[in-house]
C-alpha positions as CSV (number, residue, x, y, z in Angstrom):
1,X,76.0,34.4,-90.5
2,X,76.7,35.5,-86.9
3,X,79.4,32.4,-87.1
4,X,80.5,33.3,-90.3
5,X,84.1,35.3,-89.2
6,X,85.1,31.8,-86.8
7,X,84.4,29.8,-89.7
8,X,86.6,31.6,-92.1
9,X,89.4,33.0,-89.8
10,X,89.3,28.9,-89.1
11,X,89.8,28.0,-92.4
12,X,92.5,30.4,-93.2
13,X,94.8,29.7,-90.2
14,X,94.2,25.8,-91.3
15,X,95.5,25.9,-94.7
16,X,98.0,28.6,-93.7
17,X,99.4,25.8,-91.6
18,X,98.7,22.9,-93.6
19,X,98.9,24.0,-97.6
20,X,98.8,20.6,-98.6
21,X,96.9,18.7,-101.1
22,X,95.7,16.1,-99.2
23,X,94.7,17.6,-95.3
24,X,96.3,15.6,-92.2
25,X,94.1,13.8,-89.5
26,X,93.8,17.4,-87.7
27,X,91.9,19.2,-90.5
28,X,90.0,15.9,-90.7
29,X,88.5,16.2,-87.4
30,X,88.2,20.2,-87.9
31,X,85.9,19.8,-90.8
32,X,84.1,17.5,-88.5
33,X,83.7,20.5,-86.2
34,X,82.4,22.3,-88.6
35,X,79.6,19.9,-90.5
36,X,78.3,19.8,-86.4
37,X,78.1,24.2,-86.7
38,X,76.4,24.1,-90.0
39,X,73.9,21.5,-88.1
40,X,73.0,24.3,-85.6
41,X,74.7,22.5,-82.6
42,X,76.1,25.5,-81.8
43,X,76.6,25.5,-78.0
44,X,78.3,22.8,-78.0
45,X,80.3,23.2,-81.4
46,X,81.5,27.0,-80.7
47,X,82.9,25.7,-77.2
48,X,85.1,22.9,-79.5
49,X,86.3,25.2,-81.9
50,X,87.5,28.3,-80.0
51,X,88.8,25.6,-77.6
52,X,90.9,23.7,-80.8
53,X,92.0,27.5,-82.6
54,X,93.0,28.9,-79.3
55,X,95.9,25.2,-79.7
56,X,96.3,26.2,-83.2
57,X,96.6,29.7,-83.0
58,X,99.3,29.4,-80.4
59,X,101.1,26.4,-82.4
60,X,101.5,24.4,-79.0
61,X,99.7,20.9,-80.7
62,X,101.8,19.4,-83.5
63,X,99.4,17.2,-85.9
64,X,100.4,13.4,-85.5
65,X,98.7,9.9,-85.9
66,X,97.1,10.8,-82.4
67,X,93.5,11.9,-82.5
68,X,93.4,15.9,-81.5
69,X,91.1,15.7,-78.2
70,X,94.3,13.4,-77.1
71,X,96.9,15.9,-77.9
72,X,95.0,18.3,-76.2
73,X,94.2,16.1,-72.7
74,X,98.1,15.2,-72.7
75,X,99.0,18.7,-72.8
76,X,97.0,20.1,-70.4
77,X,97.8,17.7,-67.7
78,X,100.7,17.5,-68.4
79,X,102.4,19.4,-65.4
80,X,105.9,21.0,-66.7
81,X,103.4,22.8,-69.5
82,X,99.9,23.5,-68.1
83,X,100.0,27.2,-67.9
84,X,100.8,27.1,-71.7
85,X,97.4,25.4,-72.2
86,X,95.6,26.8,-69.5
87,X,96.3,30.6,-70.7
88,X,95.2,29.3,-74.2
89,X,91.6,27.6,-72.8
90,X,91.3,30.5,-70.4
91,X,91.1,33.3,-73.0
92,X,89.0,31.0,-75.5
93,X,86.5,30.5,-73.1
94,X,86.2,34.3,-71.7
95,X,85.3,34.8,-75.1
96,X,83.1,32.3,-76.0
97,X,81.1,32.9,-73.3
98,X,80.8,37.1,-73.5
99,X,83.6,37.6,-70.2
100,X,85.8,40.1,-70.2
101,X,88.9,39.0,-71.5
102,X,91.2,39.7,-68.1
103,X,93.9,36.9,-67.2
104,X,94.4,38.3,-64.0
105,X,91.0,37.6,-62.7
106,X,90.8,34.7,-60.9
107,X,87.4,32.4,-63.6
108,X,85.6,30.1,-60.8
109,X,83.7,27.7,-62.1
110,X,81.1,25.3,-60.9
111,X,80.1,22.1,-62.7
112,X,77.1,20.7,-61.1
113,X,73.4,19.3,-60.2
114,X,71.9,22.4,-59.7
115,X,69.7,21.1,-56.3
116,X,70.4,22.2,-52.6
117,X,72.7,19.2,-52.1
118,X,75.7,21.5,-54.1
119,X,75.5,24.0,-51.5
120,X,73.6,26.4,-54.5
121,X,72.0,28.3,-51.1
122,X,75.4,28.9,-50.0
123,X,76.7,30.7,-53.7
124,X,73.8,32.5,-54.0
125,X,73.7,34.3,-51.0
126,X,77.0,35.7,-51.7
127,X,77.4,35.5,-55.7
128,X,77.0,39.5,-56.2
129,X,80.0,39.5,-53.1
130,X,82.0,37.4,-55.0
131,X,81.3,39.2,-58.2
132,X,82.0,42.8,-56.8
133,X,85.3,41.0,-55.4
134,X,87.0,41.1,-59.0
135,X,86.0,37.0,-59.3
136,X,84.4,35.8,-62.7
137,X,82.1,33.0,-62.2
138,X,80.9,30.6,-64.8
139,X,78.5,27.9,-64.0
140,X,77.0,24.8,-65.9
141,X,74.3,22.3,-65.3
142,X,70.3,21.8,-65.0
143,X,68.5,20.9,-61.9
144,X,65.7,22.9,-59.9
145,X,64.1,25.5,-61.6
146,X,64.6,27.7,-58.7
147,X,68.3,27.8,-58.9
148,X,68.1,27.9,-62.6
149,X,66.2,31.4,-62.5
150,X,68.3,32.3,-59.9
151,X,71.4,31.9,-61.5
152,X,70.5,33.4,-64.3
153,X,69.1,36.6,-63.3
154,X,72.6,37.2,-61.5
155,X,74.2,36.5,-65.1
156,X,72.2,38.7,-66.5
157,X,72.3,41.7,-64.2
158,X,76.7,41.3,-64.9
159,X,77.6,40.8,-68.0
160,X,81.0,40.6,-68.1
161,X,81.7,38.9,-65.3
162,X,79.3,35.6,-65.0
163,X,77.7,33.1,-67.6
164,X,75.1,30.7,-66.2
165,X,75.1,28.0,-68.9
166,X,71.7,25.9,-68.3
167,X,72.8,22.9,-69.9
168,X,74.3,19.4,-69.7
169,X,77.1,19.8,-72.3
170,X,80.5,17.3,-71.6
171,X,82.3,18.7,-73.8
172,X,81.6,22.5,-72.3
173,X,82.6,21.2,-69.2
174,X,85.9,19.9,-70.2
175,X,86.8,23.2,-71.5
176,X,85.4,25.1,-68.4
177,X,88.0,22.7,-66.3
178,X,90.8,23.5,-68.2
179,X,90.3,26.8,-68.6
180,X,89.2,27.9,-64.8
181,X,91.6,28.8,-61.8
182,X,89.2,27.7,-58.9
183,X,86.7,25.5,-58.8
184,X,83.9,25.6,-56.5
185,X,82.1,22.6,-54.6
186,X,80.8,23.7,-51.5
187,X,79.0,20.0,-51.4
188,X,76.3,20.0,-47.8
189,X,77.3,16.4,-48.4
190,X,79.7,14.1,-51.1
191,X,80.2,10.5,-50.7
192,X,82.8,10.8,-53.3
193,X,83.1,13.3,-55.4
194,X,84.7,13.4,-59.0
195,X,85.0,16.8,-60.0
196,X,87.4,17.9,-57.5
197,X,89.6,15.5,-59.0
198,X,88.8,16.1,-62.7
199,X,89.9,19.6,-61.2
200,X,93.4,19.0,-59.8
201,X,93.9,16.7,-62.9
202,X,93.7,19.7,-65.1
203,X,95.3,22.5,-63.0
204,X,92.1,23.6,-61.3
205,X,92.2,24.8,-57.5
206,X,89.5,23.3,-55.7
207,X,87.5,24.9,-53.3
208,X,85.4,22.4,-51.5
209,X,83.4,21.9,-48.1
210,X,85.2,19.6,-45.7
211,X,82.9,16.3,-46.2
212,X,82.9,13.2,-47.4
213,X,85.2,12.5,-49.9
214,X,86.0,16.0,-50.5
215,X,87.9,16.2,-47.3
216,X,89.7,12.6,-47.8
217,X,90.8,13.9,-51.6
218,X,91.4,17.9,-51.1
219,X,94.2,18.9,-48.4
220,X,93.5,22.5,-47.5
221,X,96.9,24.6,-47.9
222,X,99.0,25.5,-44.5
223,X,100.9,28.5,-45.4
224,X,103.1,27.8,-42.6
225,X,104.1,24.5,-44.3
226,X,103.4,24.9,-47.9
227,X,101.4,21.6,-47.8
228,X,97.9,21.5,-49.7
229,X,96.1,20.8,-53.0
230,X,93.1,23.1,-52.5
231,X,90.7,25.0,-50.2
232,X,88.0,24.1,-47.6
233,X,85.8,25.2,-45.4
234,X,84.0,22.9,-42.1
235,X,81.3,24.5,-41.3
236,X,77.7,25.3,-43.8
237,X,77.9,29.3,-44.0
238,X,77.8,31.5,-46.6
239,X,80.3,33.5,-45.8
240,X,82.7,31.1,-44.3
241,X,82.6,29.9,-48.2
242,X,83.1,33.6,-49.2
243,X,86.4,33.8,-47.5
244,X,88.1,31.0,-48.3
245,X,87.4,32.0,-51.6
246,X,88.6,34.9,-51.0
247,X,91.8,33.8,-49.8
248,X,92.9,32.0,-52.5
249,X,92.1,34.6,-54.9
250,X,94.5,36.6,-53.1
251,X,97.1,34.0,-53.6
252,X,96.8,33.8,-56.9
253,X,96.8,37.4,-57.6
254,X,99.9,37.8,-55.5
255,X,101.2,35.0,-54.7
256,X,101.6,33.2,-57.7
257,X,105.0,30.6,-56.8
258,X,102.8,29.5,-53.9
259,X,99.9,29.0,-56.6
260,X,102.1,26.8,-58.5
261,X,103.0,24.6,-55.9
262,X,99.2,24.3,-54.7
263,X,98.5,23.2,-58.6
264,X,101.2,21.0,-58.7
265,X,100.4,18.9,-55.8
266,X,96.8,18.6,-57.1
267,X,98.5,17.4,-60.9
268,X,100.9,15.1,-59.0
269,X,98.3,13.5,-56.5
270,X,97.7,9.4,-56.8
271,X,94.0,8.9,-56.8
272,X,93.9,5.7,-58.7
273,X,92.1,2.2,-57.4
274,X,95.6,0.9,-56.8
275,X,96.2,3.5,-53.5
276,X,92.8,2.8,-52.5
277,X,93.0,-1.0,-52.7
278,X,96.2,-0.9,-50.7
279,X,94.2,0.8,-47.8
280,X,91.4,-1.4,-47.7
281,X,93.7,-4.5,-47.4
282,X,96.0,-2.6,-44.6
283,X,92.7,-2.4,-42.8
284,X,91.5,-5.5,-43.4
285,X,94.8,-7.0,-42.2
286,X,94.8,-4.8,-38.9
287,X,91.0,-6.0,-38.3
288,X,91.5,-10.2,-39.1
289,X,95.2,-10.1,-37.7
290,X,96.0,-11.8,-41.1
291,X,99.5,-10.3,-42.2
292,X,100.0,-9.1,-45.9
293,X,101.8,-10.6,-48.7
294,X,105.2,-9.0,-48.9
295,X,105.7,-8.2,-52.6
296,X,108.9,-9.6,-54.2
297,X,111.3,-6.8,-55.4
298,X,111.2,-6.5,-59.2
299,X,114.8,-7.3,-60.3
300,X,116.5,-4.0,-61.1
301,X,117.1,-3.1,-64.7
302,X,120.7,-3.0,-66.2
303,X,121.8,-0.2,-67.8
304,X,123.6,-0.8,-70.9
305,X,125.6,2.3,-71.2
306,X,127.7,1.5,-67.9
307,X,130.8,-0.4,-68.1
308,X,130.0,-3.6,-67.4
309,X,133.4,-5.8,-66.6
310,X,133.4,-9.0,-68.9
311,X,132.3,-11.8,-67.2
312,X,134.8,-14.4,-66.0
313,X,135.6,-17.3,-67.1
314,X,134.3,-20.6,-64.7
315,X,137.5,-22.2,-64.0
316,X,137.3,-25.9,-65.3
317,X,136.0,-28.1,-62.7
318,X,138.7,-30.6,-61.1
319,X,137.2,-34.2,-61.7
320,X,137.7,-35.9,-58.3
321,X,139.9,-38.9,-58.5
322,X,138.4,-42.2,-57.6
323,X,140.1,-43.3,-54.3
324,X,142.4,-46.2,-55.0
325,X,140.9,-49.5,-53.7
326,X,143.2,-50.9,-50.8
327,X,144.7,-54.1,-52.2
328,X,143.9,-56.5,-49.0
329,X,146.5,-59.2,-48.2
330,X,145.5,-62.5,-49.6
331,X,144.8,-64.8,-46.6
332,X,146.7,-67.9,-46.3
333,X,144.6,-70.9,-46.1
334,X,144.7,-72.1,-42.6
335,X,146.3,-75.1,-42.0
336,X,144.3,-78.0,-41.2
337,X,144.8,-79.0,-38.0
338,X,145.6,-83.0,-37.6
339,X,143.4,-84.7,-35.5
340,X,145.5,-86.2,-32.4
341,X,145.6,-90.0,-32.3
342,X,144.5,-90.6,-29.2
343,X,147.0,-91.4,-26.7
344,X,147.0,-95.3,-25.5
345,X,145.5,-95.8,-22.1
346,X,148.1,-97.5,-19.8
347,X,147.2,-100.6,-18.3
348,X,146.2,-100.5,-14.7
349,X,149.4,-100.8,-12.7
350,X,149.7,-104.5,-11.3
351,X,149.0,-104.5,-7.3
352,X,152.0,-106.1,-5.0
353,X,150.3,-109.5,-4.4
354,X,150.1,-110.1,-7.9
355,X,153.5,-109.6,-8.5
356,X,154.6,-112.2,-6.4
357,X,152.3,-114.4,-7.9
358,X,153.8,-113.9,-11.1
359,X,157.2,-114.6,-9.5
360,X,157.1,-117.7,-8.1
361,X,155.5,-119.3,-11.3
């Protein structure tokens, strides 16, 4: 009964929209919502479905073959129309959850382990400062009983302005990062860190402590060069976390192009494996001395609008004449050479006496 007016006001604005016979994919998944309400999974189901009216109510998601959680994800981080969606989440959830429904105050939230590695030590000790600041503070996770209590005694002594939900619910959280303006990780220590990037992914500032991957993902804003995708702090104190926080609250109360461009370089960061991969093998290569492949240039793509001139004709190839052959003199026969008679020998000249001889006879 206490869900009763959702349920209806639902149901109306549905077949106001959609008075068809036969309902599209998107009140398909809606009545899905609501078999999980009438199954008492309310936490969890009265996130979903303020989250989906608050997109109906405001006609920003247009039914289509697409399911609806992926309308909603490609709208939100989408970065030419987050503050449409963001606006939408931001209202659904300060209602949901009992806040005052105020969208100039800056809704912090913090998604997390709820143990002394999260820096909890560090929010507690100056929650009620960041409360009496104007902040709204919503926070979500299990962990230590200690910081469970805690957490929810604050809630509880300010309602209005902070929900401790003691819970693992991924779908809450979802909603939480696309409906918050900050988001708060003041981490003693990260190896990595995903939320900060889930964050910047959705619009969400991040305010982290500068460790770990926190500081190799979140670049803390210069205001002298406009630079940044978040907030940090160095050193483990409470209140050096207090006035950072306190500092980008300011800027988004009154500063709110230079808010844009912080939320814009967070949406239009490259986090992927591909950035990452590149590093390593740049470091790898300075270590072994072993250069990197150079990547061959795609070919550029053509557009077919442009004039293109007609392509020429290939001239027709000249056939290279065969080289006439020389026409080579026909050789006389040599003439046969005639052996010589041999010449006759002359007889041996007769000597004087024998002459004489010859004479007288």
């Amino acid at each position: 009964a206490a869900y009763a007016p959702i349920y209806n006001h639902t149901r109306q604005m549905l077949y106001r929209r959609f008075p068809t016979d036969e309902p599209p994919a998107l009140v398909t998944e809606m009545a899905f919502v609501y078999n999980q309400l009438l199954q008492a999974r309310y936490v969890r189901t009265i996130a979903k479905l303020s989250y989906l009216m608050a997109y109906l109510a405001e006609d920003v998601v247009a039914p289509s073959e697409r399911s609806l959680y992926e309308q909603l994800q490609a709208h939100l981080t989408d970065i030419n129309t987050y503050k449409e969606g963001k606006a939408a989440c931001k209202k659904s959830l300060q209602e949901q959850l009992g806040l005052e429904v105020n969208p100039g105050a800056p809704l912090c939230v913090m998604i997390s382990r709820l143990v002394d590695q999260k820096g909890l030590d560090l929010l507690l000790y100056v929650l009620d400062e960041m409360l009496y600041d104007g902040m709204q503070i919503v926070i979500l996770g299990t962990g230590d009983n200690y910081y469970e209590r805690a957490l929810a005694d604050t809630a509880a002594r300010n309602p209005g302005k902070m929900c401790a939900c003691i819970d693992f619910d991924a779908g809450l959280a979802h909603t939480m990062y696309a409906a918050a303006d900050i988001f708060l990780m003041p981490s003693l220590f990260e190896p990595c860190g995903l939320s900060q990037l889930v964050s910047m992914a959705y619009g969400t500032v991040p305010v982290v402590r500068e460790t770990g991957g926190l500081k190799d993902t979140v670049i803390p804003y210069n205001e002298f060069t406009g630079e940044g995708n978040g907030f940090s702090f160095a050193n483990i104190n409470a209140h050096e976390f207090l006035f950072i926080t306190k500092y980008a609250c300011d800027l988004y109360r009154n500063h709110k192009d230079v808010w844009d461009n912080i939320i814009k370089a967070g949406m239009s960061g490259d986090y992927s494996w591909k950035k990452s991969a590149g590093e390593y093998a740049g470091l790898y290569s300075l270590i072994t001395g072993i250069p990197l492949k150079e990547k061959k240039e795609a070919p550029k793509p053509v557009d077919i609008e442009e004039d293109i001139p007609a392509p020429k004709k290939p001239a027709p190839k000249k056939t290279a004449k065969k080289p006439a052959a020389k026409k080579t003199a026909a050789k006389k026969p040599a003439e046969k050479k005639t052996a010589k008679k041999p010449a006759a020998k002359k007889a041996p000249a007769k000597k004087p006496a024998e002459k004489k001889d010859e004479e007288k006879k």
